[in-house]
Residue frames relative to the residue before (quaternion, step in Angstrom):
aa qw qx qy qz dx dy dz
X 1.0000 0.0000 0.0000 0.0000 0.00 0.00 0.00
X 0.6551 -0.5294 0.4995 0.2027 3.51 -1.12 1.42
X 0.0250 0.8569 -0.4958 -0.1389 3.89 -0.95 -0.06
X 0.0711 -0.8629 0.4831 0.1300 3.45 0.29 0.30
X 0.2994 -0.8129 0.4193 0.2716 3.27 -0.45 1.25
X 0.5592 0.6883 -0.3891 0.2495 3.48 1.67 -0.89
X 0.4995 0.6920 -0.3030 0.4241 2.93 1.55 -1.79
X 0.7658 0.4267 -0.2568 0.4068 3.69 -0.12 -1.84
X 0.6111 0.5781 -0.4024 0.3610 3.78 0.59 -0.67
X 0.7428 0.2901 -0.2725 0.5384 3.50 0.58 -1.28
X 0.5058 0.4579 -0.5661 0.4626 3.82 0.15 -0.22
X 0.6669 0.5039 -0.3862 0.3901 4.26 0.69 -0.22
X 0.5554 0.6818 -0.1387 0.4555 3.00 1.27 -1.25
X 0.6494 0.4561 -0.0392 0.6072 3.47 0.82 -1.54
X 0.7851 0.3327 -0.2560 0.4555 4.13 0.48 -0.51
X 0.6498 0.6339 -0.2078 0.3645 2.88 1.44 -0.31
X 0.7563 0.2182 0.0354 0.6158 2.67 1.99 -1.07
X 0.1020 -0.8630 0.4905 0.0643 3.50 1.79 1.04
X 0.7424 0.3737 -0.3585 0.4251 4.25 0.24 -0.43
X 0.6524 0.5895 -0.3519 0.3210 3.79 0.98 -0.33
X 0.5011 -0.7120 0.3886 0.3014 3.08 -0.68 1.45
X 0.8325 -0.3756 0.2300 0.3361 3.65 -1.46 0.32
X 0.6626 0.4263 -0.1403 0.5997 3.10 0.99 -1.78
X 0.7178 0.3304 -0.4423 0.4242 3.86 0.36 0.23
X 0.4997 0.4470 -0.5133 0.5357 3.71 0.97 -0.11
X 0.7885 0.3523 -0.4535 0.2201 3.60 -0.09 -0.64
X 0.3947 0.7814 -0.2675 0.4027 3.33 1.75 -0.35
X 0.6207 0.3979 -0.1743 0.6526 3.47 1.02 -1.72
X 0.5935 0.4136 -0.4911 0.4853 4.01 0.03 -1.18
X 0.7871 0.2594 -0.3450 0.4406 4.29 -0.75 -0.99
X 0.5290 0.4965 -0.4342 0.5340 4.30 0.87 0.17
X 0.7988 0.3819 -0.2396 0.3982 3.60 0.26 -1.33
X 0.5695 0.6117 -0.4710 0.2822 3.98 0.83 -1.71
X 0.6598 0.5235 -0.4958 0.2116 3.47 -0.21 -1.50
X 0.7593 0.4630 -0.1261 0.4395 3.81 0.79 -1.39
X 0.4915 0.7350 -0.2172 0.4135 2.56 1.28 -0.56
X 0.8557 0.1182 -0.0007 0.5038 3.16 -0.01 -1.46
X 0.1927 0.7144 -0.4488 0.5011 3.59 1.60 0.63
X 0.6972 0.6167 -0.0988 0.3518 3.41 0.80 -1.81
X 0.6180 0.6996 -0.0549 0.3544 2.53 1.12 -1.69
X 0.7765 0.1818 -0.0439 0.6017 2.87 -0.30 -1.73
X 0.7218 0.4041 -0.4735 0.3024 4.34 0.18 0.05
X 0.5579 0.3971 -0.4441 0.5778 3.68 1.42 0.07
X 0.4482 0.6426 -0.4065 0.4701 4.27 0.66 0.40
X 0.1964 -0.7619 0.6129 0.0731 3.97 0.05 1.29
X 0.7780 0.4493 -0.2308 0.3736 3.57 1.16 -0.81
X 0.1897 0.8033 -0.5015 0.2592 3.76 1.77 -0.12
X 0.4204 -0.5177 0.6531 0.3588 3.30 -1.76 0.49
X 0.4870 -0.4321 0.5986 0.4666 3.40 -1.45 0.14
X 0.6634 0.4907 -0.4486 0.3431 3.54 -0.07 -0.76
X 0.6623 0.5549 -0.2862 0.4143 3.58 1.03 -0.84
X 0.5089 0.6926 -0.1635 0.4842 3.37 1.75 -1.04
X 0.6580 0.3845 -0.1788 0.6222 3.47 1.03 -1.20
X 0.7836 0.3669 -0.2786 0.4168 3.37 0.15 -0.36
X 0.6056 0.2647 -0.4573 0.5950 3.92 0.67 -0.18
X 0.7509 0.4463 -0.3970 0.2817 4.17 0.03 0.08
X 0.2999 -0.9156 0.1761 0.2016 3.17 2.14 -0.05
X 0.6361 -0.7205 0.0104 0.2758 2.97 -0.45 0.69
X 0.6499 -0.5660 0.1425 0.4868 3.61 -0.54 -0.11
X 0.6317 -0.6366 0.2482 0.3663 3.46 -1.08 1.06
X 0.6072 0.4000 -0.4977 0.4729 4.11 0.84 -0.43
X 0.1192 -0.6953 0.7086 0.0158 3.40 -0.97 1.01
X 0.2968 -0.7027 0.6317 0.1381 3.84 -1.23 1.36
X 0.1763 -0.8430 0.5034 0.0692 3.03 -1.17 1.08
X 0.0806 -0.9226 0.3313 0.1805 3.30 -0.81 0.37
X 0.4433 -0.6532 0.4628 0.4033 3.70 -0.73 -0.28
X 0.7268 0.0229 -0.0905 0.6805 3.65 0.27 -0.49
X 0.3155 -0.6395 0.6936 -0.1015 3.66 -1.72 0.72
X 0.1186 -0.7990 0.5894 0.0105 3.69 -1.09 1.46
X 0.2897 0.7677 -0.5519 0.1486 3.63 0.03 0.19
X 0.8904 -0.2529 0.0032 0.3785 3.77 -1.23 1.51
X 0.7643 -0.4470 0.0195 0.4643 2.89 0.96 2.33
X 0.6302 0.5927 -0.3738 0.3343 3.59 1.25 -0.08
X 0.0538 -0.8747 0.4224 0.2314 3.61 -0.43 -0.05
X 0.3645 -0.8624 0.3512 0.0083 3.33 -1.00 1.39
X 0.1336 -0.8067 0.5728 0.0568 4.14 0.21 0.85
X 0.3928 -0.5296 0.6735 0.3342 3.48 -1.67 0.62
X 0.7660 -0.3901 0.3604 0.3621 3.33 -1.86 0.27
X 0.7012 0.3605 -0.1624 0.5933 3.83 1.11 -1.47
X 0.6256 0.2358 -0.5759 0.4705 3.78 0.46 0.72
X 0.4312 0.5785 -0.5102 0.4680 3.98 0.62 -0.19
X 0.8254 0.3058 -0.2720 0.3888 3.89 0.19 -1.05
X 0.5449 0.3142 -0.5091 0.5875 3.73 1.36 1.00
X 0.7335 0.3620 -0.3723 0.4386 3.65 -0.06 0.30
X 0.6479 -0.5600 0.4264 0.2913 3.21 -1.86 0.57
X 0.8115 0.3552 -0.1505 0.4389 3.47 1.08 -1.15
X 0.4664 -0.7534 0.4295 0.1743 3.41 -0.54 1.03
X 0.4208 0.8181 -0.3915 -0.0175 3.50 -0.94 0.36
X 0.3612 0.8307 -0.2517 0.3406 2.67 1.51 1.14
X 0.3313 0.8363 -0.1830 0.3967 2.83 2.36 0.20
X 0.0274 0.8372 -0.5420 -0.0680 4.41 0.22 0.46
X 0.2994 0.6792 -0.6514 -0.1576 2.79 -1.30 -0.33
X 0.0453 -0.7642 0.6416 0.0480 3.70 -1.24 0.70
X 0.2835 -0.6474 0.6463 0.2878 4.17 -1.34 0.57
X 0.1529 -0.7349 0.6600 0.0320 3.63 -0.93 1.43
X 0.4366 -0.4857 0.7209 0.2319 3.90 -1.61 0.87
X 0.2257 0.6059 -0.7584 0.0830 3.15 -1.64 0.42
X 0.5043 -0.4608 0.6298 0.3697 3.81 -1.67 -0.25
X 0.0384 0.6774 -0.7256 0.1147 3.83 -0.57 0.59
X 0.2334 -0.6977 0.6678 0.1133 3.58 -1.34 1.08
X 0.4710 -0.6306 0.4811 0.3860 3.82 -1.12 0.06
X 0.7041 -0.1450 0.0163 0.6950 3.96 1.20 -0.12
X 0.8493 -0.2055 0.2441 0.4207 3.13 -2.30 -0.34
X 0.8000 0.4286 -0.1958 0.3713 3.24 0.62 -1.54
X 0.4476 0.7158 -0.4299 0.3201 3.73 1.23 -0.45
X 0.1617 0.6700 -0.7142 -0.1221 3.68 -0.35 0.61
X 0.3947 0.6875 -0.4800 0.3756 3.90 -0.18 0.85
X 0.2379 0.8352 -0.4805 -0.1222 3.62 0.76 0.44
X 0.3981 -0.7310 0.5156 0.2031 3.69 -0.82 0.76
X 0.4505 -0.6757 0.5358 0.2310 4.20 -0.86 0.36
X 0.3199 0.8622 -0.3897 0.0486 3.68 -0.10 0.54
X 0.3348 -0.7215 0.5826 0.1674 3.44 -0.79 0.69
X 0.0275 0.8334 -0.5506 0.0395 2.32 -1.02 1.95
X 0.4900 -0.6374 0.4825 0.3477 4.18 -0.48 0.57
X 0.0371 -0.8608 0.5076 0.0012 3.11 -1.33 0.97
X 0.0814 0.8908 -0.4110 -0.1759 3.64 -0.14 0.04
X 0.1512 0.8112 -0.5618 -0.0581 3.63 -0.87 0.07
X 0.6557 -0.4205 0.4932 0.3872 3.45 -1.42 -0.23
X 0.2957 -0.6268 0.6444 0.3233 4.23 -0.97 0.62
X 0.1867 -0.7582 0.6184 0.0883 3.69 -0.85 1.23
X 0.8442 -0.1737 -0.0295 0.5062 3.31 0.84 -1.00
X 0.3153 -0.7661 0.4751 0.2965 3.76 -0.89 1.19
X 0.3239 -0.7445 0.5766 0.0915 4.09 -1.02 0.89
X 0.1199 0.7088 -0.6884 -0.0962 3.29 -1.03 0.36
X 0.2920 -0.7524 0.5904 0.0008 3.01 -0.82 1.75
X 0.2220 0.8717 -0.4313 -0.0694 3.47 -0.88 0.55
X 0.6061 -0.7561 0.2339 -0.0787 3.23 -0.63 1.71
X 0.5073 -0.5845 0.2766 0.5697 2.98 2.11 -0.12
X 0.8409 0.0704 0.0489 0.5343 3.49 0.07 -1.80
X 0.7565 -0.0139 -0.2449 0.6062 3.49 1.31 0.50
X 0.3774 -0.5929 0.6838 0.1960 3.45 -1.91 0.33
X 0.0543 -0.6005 0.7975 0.0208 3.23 -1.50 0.83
């Protein structure tokens, strides 16, 4: 059986607080998870290492770049784009999330929404046994 820690978190969140409306569990659940599942997965003898490496995060010298290859595409910060002729500092991605219609909405609704922005700064995070 599959676990989802995200899944298991708010179902805590939500028992804990049986009178709090929807849009405040999910509030507390994206405040509480990080530490949360830190917790988690270091009192867990059975944890993936990968899971290990990721709730203790990565390491603190972070490499930085100006322009970025990744599956034949190529990626520029905003301030290398303004020395060069060819732009390509330009994203956009469409993110799921829960999104309510106001305060009072306890009904939250899944939507995809489109985003765009400018790549300010490229990171190379690394994690021990992998980089992201």
């Amino acid at each position: 059986m599959k676990f989802c820690h995200i899944v298991h978190h708010k179902g805590l969140v939500k028992e804990s607080n049986p009178k709090m409306l929807k849009n405040r569990v999910l509030k507390e659940h994206n405040k509480t998870f990080l530490n949360w599942f830190k917790d988690t997965i270091f009192d867990d003898d059975n944890a993936f290492e990968t899971l290990r490496k990721l709730a203790d995060g990565p390491k603190r010298n972070v490499i930085t770049w100006q322009g970025y290859n990744i599956n034949k595409y190529s990626f520029y910060t905003k301030a290398q784009d303004e020395k060069s002729t060819m732009q390509n500092s330009g994203v956009s991605l469409r993110v799921e999330s829960q999104h309510f219609a106001s305060v009072h909405d306890d009904n939250p609704r899944v939507t995809s929404i489109p985003y765009f922005g400018f790549i300010e700064e490229i990171l190379e995070l690394n994690y021990v046994k992998f980089i992201v």
